[in-house]
Structure formats: structure tokens, C-alpha cells
Residue, then its C-alpha position, 0 to 999 in steps of 0.5 A: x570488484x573482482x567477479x568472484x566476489x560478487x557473491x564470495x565476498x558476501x556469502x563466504x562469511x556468515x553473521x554469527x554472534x550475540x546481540x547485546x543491549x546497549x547503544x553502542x552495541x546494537x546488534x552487533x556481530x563478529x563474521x565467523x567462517x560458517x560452521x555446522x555444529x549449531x546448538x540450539x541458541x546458536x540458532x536464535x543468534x544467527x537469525x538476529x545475525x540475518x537481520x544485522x546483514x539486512x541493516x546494510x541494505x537501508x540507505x540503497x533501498x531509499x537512495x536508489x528508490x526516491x534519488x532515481x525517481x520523481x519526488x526529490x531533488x539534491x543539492x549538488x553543492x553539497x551532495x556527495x559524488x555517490x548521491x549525484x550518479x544516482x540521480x543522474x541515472x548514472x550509476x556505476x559498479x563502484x558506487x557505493x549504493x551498487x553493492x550486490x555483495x551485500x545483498x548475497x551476505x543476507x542471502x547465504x545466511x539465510x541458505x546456510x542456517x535453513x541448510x543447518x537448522x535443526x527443523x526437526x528439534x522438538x521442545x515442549x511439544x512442538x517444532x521448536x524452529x519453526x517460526x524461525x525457519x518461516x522467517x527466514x525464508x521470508x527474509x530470503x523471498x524479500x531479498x531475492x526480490x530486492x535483487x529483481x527490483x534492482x538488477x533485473x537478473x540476477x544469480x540464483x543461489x540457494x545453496x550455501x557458498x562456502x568456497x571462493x570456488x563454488x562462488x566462481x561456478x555460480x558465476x560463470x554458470x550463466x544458465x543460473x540467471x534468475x528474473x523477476x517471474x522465476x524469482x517470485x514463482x520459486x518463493x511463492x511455492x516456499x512460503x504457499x504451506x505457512x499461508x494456511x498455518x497459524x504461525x506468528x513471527x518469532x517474538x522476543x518481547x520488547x529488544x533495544x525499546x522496539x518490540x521484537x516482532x516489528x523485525x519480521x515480516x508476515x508470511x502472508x504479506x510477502x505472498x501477496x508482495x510476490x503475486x503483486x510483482x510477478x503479475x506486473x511482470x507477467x501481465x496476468x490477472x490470475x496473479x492479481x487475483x491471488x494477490x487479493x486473497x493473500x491481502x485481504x487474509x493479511x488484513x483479516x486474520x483473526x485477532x491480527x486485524x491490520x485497519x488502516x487507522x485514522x490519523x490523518x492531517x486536515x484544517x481544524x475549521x471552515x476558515x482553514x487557517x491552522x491545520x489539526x489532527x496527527x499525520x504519523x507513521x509511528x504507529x504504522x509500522x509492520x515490519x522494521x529493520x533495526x539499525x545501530x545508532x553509533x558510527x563507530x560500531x554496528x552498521x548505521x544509516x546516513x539518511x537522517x543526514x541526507x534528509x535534515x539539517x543537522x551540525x554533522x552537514x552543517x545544515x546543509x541538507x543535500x537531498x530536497x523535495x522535488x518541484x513535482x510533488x509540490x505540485x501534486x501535492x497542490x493539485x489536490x483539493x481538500x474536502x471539510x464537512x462541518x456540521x454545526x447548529x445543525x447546518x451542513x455545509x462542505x468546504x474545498x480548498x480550491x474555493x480558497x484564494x489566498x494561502x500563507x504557504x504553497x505547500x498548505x495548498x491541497x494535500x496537507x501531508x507534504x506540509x506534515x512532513x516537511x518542515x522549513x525554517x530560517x535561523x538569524x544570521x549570527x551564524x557565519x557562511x560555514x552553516x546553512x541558515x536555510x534548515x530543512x526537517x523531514x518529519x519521516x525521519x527526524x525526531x523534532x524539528x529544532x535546530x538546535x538539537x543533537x545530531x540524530x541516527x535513524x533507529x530503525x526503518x520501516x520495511x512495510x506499513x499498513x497504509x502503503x500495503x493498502x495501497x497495494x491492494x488497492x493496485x491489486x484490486x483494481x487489476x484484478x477486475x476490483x475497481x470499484x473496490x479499490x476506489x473504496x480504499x481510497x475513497x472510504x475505507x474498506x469496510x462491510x459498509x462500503x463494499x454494501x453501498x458503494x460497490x455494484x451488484x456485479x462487482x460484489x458477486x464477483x468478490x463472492x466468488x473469490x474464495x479467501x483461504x480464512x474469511x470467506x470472500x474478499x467481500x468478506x470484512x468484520x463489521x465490528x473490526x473494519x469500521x469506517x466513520x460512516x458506518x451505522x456500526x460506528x455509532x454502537x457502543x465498545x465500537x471502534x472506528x478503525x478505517x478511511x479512505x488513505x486520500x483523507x490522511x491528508x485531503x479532509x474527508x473524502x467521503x463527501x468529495x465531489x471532486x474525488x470520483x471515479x469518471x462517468x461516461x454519460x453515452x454508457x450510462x444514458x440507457x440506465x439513467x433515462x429508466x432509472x427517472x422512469x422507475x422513479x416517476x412511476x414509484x412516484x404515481x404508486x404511492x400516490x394510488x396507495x395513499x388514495x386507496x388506502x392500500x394495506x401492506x399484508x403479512x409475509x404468510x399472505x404472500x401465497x393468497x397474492x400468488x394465487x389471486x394474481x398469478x398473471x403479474x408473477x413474473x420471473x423478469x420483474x419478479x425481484x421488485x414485486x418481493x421488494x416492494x412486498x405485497x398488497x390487498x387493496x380496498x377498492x371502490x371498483x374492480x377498474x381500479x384495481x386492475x389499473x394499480x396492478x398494470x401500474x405495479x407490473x410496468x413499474x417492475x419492468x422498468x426496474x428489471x431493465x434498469x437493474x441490467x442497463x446498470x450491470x451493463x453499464x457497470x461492464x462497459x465502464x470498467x476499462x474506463x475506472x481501471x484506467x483513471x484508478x492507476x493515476x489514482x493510486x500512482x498519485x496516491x502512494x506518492x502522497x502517502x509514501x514520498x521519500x520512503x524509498x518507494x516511488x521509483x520501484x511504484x513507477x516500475x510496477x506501473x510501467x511493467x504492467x503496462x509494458x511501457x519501457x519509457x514511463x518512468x523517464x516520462x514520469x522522472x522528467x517532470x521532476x523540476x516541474x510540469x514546465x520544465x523537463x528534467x534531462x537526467x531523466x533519459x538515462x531510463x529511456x528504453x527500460x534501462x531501469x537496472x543497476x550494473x552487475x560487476 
């Protein structure tokens, strides 16, 4: 491809034209030179133009986010020449998933209709635009940023080109070279007025049996997309910290609530023989791109092919699950609580011995979502007989069945967000917080009873723009099933742990913790038995004595009566432990009991800081373990989405390690076996070639 048309070839031409609704037309554009007298309804077609540019985005988003990661593998016997340079890292300009034309084409439709749009049109009383123009500009940071994950630098156009020859100046402009850090700050600043606005996504009600508003993305989601990237680049907490808040007021907004849901896939009973429950996606989903169905008009995906066994492959399925997320899949131990006839009991997988299938072993949602048969050999060497389904993408597991086109893919959905709030959270100084995504569910109950003194008043302090704090969770939205709320009635349980979408419940999993290091917590621990002794011997002197709690409007007459055992250092365990008048045969006793009492509140006092402290000092210690945690967590939950290679490259940014992802890619076929074409990556060679 000659340089100019980098970008001329694909942002010379503007998508302009009606969407129809049958099949065949789906979407469906004609590219039209641009032209600066939009009416109104001009405006409407255009945006669904954008999004018809974006179809051709779909199958490089996921080829190059699993092919060039760890959880997949392919055939080369049947995989075609494109799909092999991917996997082997060797990508060059021609191949066909290396077209950056593409993305400018969505770019300079985004430029020309924000540079053409009447913003200031007015019907009914308000800006009649201004939901389409905040949808564009998100379509546009998402691109840009699409362009900062794939090629590192790239150029900064947000102008529109309409000339080959302004395409040249932008190109030999090296100057106008924009990287991840630029690219997320200049779009941050756009999108930061919507944040505080109540905008909606534009809605056309129900388009081609797909709800129309599915093909936007939030503003605020994308902010925090922003803020998540630039601070893996960049390294800086403060970048963490914002990306909490625009998370947390995504999943708060009023009357837009985003729970994580609890479907999930677990075994039915103790005896763990046949699985139950319903691991989906379907009811996910944030943000689609819709895409054309039929090959011969519209742009349509292959992927449902590359993944499934189908007439058009011959059942050949070119694309298969890597070795490592069998084994980490594995490696997972599924947790079961049953009570039953009142006995309690909790289950692991990893008590279990013999199992029917590899893949029922830990994790159960690989086993959800990969279906494998074997059809009878009537069927000569021309078809496979070995059938392979990805329930991601298929729409049943017969193999018998018609071929299949995707009919949309999901941008973002709201478990792999969480997830990213999680990685949030935990670089932001939030680990406990983050844990609790994983573990229980965020929720006013588990920020309560699950995260430490010091890291809720941390959360305090961090103002959201809607709710508050990010400790900050409506008690009747965001219910985990441990919840005391869960019992009330018209309430719904609405959230859980993402590791108990396919590890049983992880609540009660003692082997799902975050690390302890006995030398930080020794202090802590030896006072806390010490407390616990003491409040024992208490209440042995209450019952003997027969001691009274008295009225709250008492309190002063102990104040006055005692005043030498009000003091401000264990003063918070004398208010909690209220307030007694004591019925004593002798004034010996009674001083013996207040002595008791007033050591009682000290070792509480020191307790209560031998734990802020420890909490300090073991905060390195969860950060650490919690980066494998989510790592390991989005693989589960988003294998074979197009997401990993893109995780593993957050990952290693922020931890500017240029040799993760080879690291990470060459334990695709296995812990024992090291996979070579994983050394292309070496040295941060993450990045596709320009032309």
C-alpha cells in the first residue's frame, strides 16, 4: 500500500447513507465524497454510517487480541496464511488484519460529521445533536485508542481529510505522531463535560432485533477506559484513582445501575456429576457493533468460522483453545456450600479424584463454552469428524445445522468492566476492594465486613462525581446473596464474586484469599487473643456481679463517677462496650472490674493500630498476588473475546516489563513446553507495522 493512502484511502471517503432493515441489507452504505450541506436526518444516517465503518474492525480486534496471545492455538493444516503470521508474531503490512486505512475511515467520519453537525440545531427545546454528537466523539476516543493498542504511534488527525494532498502533509508531518499518553489525555478533556451530564446514548428503539442503544458506548465507561490505559502507560496512581471514580459512577448512575448479574455455572450437588446453572454473555452486553449476516452485501465477520465447526470449513475448525487455559482453567479449585437438613457442609473440586473430562476439572467455564463432539464415520476425509463449538460464538452446538454469521460483537460487557475496575482498584491503593470484586460481590455489605478501617476511609475520601464516595453502593441495587438486604422482600440479589461465575461460591473458599504474612500480622494477632481473654474474664465478672447495662442519658453519671478511666487512647472500646453501674458487695471489687475494664480497652487500642499497621505493611503484599488474581481472572471470564493480548499489555506497561507478554505467550502449549513463536514479543515489540 502506497503511504498516502494510509489514511487517504480511508478517510477520503465518508459513509453516508440509509440503514434498511432486511437481512441482506444490514446496515448497508454507499461511500459518497463528503459534502457540507447535511439536513438534519442527514445527520442520523451518517452516525449509523460510523458504525457500519466500525464493522470492519471486528474480526483484527479479536484475531489479533487472542491469536497473538496465550489462550488459543491453530491448526496450521487448515488455517489460512493471514491467521498463521498473526500467531506467529510476524505480521506484515500486507496482511489483511494490518489495515490501518480502516481505522482512519471511522476516524474521519467521526471528524467530518463533528466538523459538519449542526450542534446548535435546536427541536423541542433542546439541542437536537447532542446525543449524537457525544457518541461520536466516544466512537472516535475508542478508535484512537484502538490505534494506540495496536500500533503504538500513530498520526493525530482530527481534522477532516479531504484531499489526497492534505493526506500527504499529515503523513510526512512526523511531528503529528500521537502515543498512548497523548492520545488518552486529548480525549479525556473532550469527554470530561458529558461525565457530569445527563446524557443517554442515542436510542432508536429495537434496529434489526437489537435494541438500538447496545450500539453506543457510555461516556463515562470510556473515561475510565482512558484513565485505566494512560495510567498503565504512565505508571501514575492518580490516573488509577480517576479511573475508579468514573467506574464506580458508571456502575452507580441512577436508574442506569450496571450489577454484575449472577449466572454463573457450578455443579448441581455434592457429588459434582452434572453441572447446573447458566453461564451467558447474552445478557452482558454494554456496547455492540452490529454486523451484516450475508456475504455478498454489508461487511460480515468470519470469526463464527474460524471458531466453529461448520459446512463452510468443513468442520474444520482453524482456531482451538491453547493448552494453558486448559491448565489454568484446571488449576482452579471450585467451592460448593450445601446446607441441607440443617448440616453445613462446603465442597472442593480438589477433594475430587476421578473426573470424566479434563476440562470439568476447577473452572467450569471453559467447560461452558467449549463444546466438542464426534460425528460417526459415514462422513469421508473431506469433512472433520472431530467438531469443535464456542458457545461465545455459536448459536447451538449441532452439527448439523446451517452455517452461521455473527450478528453482532460485544465491545464491552459488564463482568469484564468489573474486572477492570478491579485492576483499577487494586493500583489505585483499593486492594482489599478489588479482592472483594472477585471474592463477593461489591456491595455495602462487603465494603462493611470485608474491607479494613484504613482502606474504607481511604475510599471515603475519594469523592465520586454522583454518589458520594467510592464506598458509596446502594444497599437495595447492589445485593450480594450474603447480604442481610437479600432476605427483604422486592429485593433482588444483583451481584457476586466474577470468580463464582464458574468456581462455585467463593465466598466460602478458603483457598481463594488474599496472602498473610504471619511476621506482619504477629503483633496484631497475639493482642487480638489477648483482647479476646480479657473480654472473656469480663463477662465472667458481669454475670457474678450481676452488673446492669445503663441508659444512653446515664452516660454522663459515668463520666463523672470515673473520670480517671475516660481516656481518649481506649476511649472507643469504653463507648462500644456501653456503660455499667455495678451492684457490688465491696468497693474492692469494684475497682478490680473498672482495672480489668480500663486494661481491656487498652489492648484494644493496640490492637486496633497493630492492624492499621499491619494492613500498611501488607498492602505491597495483596497488590502483588491481586495482579495474577485479575490477570488469571479476565482469562476465565474473557477467553477468546479478543481481550488477552491487550490485558497481558496493560499488565506489562505498568509494570514496565518489556518481556511479559513473551514470558506470559510462550507457555501457550503448556507449563512444560515453551512455545517459540513467542520471541517475536521480546523487548516490547508488541506493535503492528505502519505502511
Amino acid at each position: 500500500m502506497k503511504t498516502k493512502s494510509i489514511i487517504f484511502s480511508g478517510l477520503l471517503l465518508l459513509t453516508l447513507g440509509a440503514a434498511t432493515t432486511s437481512c441482506e441489507d444490514m446496515l448497508s452504505v454507499e461511500d459518497e465524497l463528503h459534502t457540507t450541506n447535511l439536513a438534519p436526518q442527514d445527520t442520523v444516517h451518517q452516525l449509523m454510517g460510523i458504525i457500519n465503518r466500525m464493522q470492519s474492525l471486528v474480526d483484527r480486534t479479536v484475531v489479533l487480541g487472542e491469536l497473538r496471545a496465550d489462550l488459543v492455538d491453530i491448526d496450521p493444516s487448515v488455517a489460512k496464511t493471514s491467521l498463521q503470521d498473526v500467531m506467529n508474531n510476524n505480521i506484515p503490512i500486507e496482511n489483511e488484519y494490518n489495515q490501518v486505512s480502516d481505522y482512519y475511515a471511522v476516524i474521519n467520519a467521526c471528524n467530518v460529521y463533528l466538523a459538519y453537525v449542526d450542534s446548535n440545531y435546536v427541536s423541542h427545546n433542546r439541542k437536537h445533536f447532542e446525543k449524537e454528537i457525544q457518541a461520536v466523539r466516544v466512537f472516535r476516543a475508542w478508535t484512537y485508542l484502538e490505534l494506540a493498542k495496536m500500533y503504538g504511534k500513530v498520526p493525530f488527525v482530527l481534522d477532516p481529510v479531504l484531499k489526497s494532498g492534505d493526506a500527504d502533509d499529515i503523513l510526512a508531518d512526523n511531528s503529528n505522531r500521537a502515543d498512548m499518553n497523548t492520545i488518552c489525555t486529548y480525549f479525556i478533556n473532550e469527554l470530561m463535560p458529558y461525565a457530569s451530564k445527563v446524557i443517554e446514548s442515542p436510542n432508536y428503539a429495537t434496529m434489526y432485533g437489537m435494541a438500538s442503544s447496545t450500539f453506543f458506548i457510555p461516556s463515562r465507561l470510556m473515561l475510565a477506559e482512558l484513565y485505566l490505559w494512560r495510567g498503565c502507560f504512565t505508571q501514575a496512581q492518580s490516573d488509577f484513582v480517576e479511573a475508579c471514580r468514573y467506574y464506580h459512577d458508571y456502575f452507580t448512575f441512577t436508574n442506569h445501575e450496571v450489577t454484575t448479574g449472577t449466572s454463573s455455572v457450578t455443579w448441581g450437588d455434592r457429588r459434582m456429576r452434572n453441572t447446573s446453572g447458566s453461564y451467558s454473555i447474552t445478557d452482558d452486553k454494554i456496547a455492540i457493533i452490529p454486523l451484516d449476516t450475508c456475504a455478498y452485501d454489508g461487511t460480515w465477520s468470519e470469526l463464527y468460522g474460524f471458531f466453529n465447526s461448520q459446512f463452510e470449513n468443513n468442520y474444520y475448525v482453524p482456531v482451538v483453545p491453547s493448552k494453558y487455559i486448559r491448565e489454568l482453567s484446571q488449576e482452579q479449585i471450585w467451592c460448593g456450600y450445601f446446607e441441607e437438613m440443617g448440616n453445613r457442609d462446603t465442597i472442593y473440586s480438589v477433594d475430587k479424584v476421578e473426573w470424566e473430562d479434563s476440562l470439568e476439572m476447577g473452572d467450569l467455564r471453559l467447560q461452558a463454552v467449549y463444546d466438542r463432539s464426534q460425528v460417526s464415520d459415514r462422513y469421508t476425509d473431506r469433512f472433520a469428524k472431530d467438531r469443535q463449538h464456542i458457545m461465545k460464538y455459536a448459536t447451538s452446538r449441532s452439527n448439523e445445522g446451517p452455517d452461521s454469521k455473527l450478528r453482532s460483537y460485544t465491545l464491552y460487557r459488564k463482568n469484564i468492566v468489573w474486572l477492570h475496575f478491579a485492576e483499577a482498584l487494586n493500583r489505585a491503593g483499593f486492594p482489599q476492594t478489588a479482592f472483594a470484586v472477585l471474592k463477593y460481590g461489591l456491595s455495602s455489605n462487603t465494603i462493611s465486613n470485608f474491607v479494613s478501617r484504613v482502606e474504607r476511609n481511604n475510599l471515603y475520601k475519594v469523592g465520586t462525581y454522583f454518589l458520594g464516595d467510592l464506598g458509596s453502593w446502594s444497599s437495595t441495587v447492589f445485593v450480594d446473596r450474603h447480604s442481610p438486604m437479600a432476605a427483604q422482600p422486592n429485593v433482588t440479589v444483583s451481584m457476586q464474586g466474577i470468580h463464582s461465575r464458574g468456581c462455585g461460591d467463593s465466598y466460602y473458599n478458603k483457598y481463594y484469599v488474599l496472602p498473610r504474612d504471619s511476621a506482619i500480622w504477629a503483633e496484631f494477632d497475639s493482642l487480638e487473643v489477648r483482647y479476646a481473654l480479657l473480654t472473656d474474664s469480663l463477662e465472667k465478672v458481669k454475670d457474678a456481679h450481676e452488673i446492669h447495662v445503663i441508659p444512653d442519658d446515664s452516660v454522663d453519671w459515668y463520666y463523672d463517677n470515673y473520670p480517671g478511666y475516660i481516656d481518649s487512647e481506649y476511649n472507643r472500646v469504653l463507648n462500644k462496650a456501653q456503660y455499667f453501674v455495678y451492684v457490688y458487695e465491696s468497693e474492692s471489687d469494684s475497682i478490680a472490674f473498672l482495672q480489668l475494664n480500663a486494661e481491656e480497652a487498652l489492648t484494644y487500642s493496640r490492637a486496633y493500630n497493630a492492624e492499621d499497621a499491619a494492613y500498611n505493611a501488607s498492602v505491597p503484599l495483596y497488590q502483588t498476588a491481586l495482579e495474577k488474581m485479575i490477570l488469571d481472572e479476565e482469562a476465565l471470564e474473557g477467553m477468546f473475546e479478543g481481550h488477552r493480548f491487550f490485558d497481558l499489555m496493560r499488565y506489562a506497561m505498568y509494570h514496565n516489563d518489556p518481556n511479559f507478554i513473551a514470558t506470559q505467550v510462550a507457555r501457550r502449549k503448556g507449563a512444560s513446553e515453551y512455545d517459540t513463536r513467542a520471541d517475536a514479543l521480546k523487548g516490547g515489540k508488541w506493535y503492528l507495522p505502519l505502511p
